[in-house]
N, C-alpha and C positions, 0 to 999 in steps of 0.2 A: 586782690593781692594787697598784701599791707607793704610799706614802707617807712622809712624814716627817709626827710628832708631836712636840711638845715638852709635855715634863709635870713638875712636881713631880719633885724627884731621891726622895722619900720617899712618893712612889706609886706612882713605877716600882718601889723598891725592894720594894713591898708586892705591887706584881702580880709581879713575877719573885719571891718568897718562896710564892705563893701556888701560879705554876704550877709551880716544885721541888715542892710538898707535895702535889698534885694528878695528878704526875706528866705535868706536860704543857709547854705551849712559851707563853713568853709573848706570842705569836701568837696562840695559840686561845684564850687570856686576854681579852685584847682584843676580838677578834670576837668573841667569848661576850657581852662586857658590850654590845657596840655594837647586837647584835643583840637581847640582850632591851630594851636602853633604847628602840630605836628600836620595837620590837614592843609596848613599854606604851603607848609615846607614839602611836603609830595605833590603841593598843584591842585590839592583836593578843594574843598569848597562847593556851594553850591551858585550854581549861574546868574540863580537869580535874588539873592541878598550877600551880605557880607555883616560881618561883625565887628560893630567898633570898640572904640580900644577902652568904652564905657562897658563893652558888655552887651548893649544890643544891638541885636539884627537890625538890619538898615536894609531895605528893597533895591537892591543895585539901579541904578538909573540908563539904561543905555537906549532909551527915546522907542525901543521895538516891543516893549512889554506894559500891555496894558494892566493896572491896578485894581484887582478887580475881590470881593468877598473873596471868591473862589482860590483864588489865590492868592490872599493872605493864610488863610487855614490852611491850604497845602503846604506852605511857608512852615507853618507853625509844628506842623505833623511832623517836616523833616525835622525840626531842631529837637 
């Protein structure tokens, strides 16, 4: 679905700076944010990483979850 947005000239400026460095579209900038905001705000998320406010995944720490190949690539599969 297309849309129009009107935002801040110096946020747009920020997410189109962000997806050149990230090497991506400031499309998938967008639906990235919209999807994790809406995903906290129902509770949604995944158990075992989180995403910070840079953009990446971050392996939640809660001392019962060993780090292991295997599950990093499953990590990677969800996002």
């Amino acid at each position: 679905m297309k849309t129009t947005l009107e935002l801040p000239d110096d946020l747009f400026a920020q997410a189109k700076a962000a997806a050149v460095k990230r090497n991506t579209t400031f499309r998938a900038i967008v639906e990235h944010a919209l999807r994790r905001e809406v995903g906290q705000a129902e509770g949604g998320g995944s158990p075992y990483f989180q995403v910070g406010r840079d953009g990446i995944p971050r392996i939640r720490h809660t001392g019962k979850v060993r780090v292991t190949s295997t599950l990093v690539r499953e990590l990677l599969e969800e996002e």
